[in-house]
C-alpha positions, 0 to 999 in steps of 0.5 A, a space after each residue: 068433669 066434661 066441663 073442666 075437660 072442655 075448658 082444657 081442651 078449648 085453649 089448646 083449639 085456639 091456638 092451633 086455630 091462631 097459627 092456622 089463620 095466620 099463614 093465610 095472611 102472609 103476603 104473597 111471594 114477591 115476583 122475581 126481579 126481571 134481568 137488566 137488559 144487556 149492555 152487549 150487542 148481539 151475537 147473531 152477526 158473527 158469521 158475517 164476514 166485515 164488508 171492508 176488510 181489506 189489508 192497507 194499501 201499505 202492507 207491501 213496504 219492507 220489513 222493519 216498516 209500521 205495516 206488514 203484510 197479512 201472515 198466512 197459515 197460523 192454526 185454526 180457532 178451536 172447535 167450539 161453540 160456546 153460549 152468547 151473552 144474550 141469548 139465542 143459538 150458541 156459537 161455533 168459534 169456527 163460524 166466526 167470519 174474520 178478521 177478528 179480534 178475540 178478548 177472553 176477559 173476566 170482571 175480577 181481572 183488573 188487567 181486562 178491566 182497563 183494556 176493555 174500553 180500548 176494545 171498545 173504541 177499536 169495534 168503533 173504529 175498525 167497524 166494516 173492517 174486522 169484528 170486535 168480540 169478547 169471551 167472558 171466562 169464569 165469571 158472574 153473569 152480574 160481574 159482566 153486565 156491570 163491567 159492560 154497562 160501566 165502561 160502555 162495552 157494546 160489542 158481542 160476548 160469548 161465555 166460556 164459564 169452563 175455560 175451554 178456549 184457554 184450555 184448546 190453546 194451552 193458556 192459562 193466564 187472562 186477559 188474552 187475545 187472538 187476532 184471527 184472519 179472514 181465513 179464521 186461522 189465529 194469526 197472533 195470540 197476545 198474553 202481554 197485560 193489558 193493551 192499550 189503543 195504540 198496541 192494538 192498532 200496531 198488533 191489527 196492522 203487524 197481524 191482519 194487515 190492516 190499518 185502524 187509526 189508533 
């Protein structure tokens, strides 16, 4: 009887033996995969203001003219501070040294997409004259990298995952841009589709008094 007993038991130790062994020989988990570094450059000079921005020398010719004065007045950037794509300290809007030219945008929206590469070219352009930064808006941290290591955009991005900006300014639709003088009061805020390399070099002269070659 205790001989047939072991016989029965012995099996069923086998197994649970078997399954017991086996987990010790499962591989390891497999480290996480390390970040792409990031295609946009760094936020940590936004508070200082361009070291040229001066209004052209023409910004005195009469009305109807291709130039203008700089407006005065205009509301001030919302008070803020939102997150930068990179990292480090966030950013209060209101810190932000003018003249700017601010870009809410999102990967999904196919008019930023196409004007994003003329951002692009107006930082390099207008640099020492006004800064170039983005807002990425309800977006995926992937969707953006791709869009900035494919069209080449290197200039700073902050991050508004909660539309806060949009809702401060009343506006729903994107892309959206805000010319912002050296006072940092909103000049202009455009909402007309996707801008072209010649449209923002009219929009930085008519709002900011400033003359960018297009």
């Amino acid at each position: 009887m205790n001989r047939r007993l072991a016989l029965l038991v012995l099996p069923l130790l086998l197994a649970v033996a078997g399954c017991t062994s086996g987990t010790a020989d499962d591989p390891a988990p497999r480290p996480a995969v390390a970040e792409r570094p990031s295609p946009f450059r760094d936020c940590a000079g936004l508070s200082t203001a361009p070291t040229a921005a001066t209004p052209d020398a023409g910004t005195t010719a009469s009305p109807g003219s291709a130039t203008a004065t700089p407006k005065t007045g205009g509301q001030e950037l919302p008070e803020l501070t939102l997150a930068c794509f990179t990292g480090g300290s966030p950013i209060a809007l209101r810190d932000v040294a003018g003249p700017a030219v601010i870009n809410v945008w999102a990967s999904w929206c196919p008019p930023c997409r196409k004007e994003l590469p003329a951002f692009q070219r107006l930082s390099v352009r207008a640099a020492g004259q006004l800064q170039v930064i983005g807002v990425n808006s309800r977006d995926s941290r992937g969707g953006a990298q791709s869009i900035g290591e494919d069209f080449g955009v290197r200039f700073p991005i902050l991050v508004d995952q909660g539309e806060a900006l949009q809702r401060e300014l009343k506006r729903n639709a994107i892309p959206l841009t805000l010319f912002v003088d050296a006072d940092g009061r909103i000049q202009h805020i455009d909402a007309t589709g996707a801008l072209d390399d010649a449209q923002l070099a009219k929009l930085v002269r008519q709002h900011l008094g400033l003359a960018v070659p297009a």
